[in-house]
Wavefront OBJ file of the C-alpha trace (Angstrom):
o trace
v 0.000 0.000 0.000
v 1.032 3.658 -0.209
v 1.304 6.028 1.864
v -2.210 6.674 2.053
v -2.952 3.313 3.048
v -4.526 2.856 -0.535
v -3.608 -0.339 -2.125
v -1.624 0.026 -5.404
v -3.383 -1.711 -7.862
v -0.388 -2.916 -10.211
v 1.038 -4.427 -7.076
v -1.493 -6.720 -6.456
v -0.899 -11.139 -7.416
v -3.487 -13.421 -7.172
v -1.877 -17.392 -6.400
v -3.679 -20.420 -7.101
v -6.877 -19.105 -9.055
v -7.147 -21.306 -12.685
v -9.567 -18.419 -13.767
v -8.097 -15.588 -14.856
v -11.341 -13.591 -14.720
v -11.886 -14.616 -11.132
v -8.322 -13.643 -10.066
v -9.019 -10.088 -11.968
v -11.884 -9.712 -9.920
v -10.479 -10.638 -6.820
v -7.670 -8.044 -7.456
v -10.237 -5.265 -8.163
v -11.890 -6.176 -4.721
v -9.036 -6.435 -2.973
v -7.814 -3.101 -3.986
v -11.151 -1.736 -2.350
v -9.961 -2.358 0.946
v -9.171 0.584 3.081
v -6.244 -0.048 5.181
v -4.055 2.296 7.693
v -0.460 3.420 6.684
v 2.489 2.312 7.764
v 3.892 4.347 10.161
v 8.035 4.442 10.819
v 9.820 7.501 12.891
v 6.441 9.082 12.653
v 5.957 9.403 8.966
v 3.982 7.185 6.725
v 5.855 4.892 4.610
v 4.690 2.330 1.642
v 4.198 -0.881 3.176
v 3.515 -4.628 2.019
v 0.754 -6.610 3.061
v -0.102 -9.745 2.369
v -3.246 -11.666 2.781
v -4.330 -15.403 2.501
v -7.786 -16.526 1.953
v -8.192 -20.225 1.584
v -11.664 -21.367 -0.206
l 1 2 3 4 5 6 7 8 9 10 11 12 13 14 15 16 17 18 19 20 21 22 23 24 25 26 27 28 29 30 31 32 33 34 35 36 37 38 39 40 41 42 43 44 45 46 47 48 49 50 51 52 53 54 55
């Protein structure tokens, strides 16, 4: 995410999904999700974030 906390959309993989139109909607959901910044020494940084959903 930046350092907005909004996720950056280019940055975002999808593992394990055969259907590549169900990973590209998974993506565009996933970059809905509001999230806090990072914070280090008081200023927001970019941060990674990664999150595992098993069906």
């Amino acid at each position: 995410m930046d350092t907005t906390g909004a996720v950056v959309s280019d940055s975002i993989t999808v593992c394990g999904v055969a259907d590549a139109s169900y990973a590209a909607k998974m993506a565009y959901h996933v970059s809905l999700i509001p999230f806090e910044p990072a914070h280090q020494a008081g200023q927001r940084i970019r941060s990674q974030v990664l999150i595992s959903y098993q069906f």
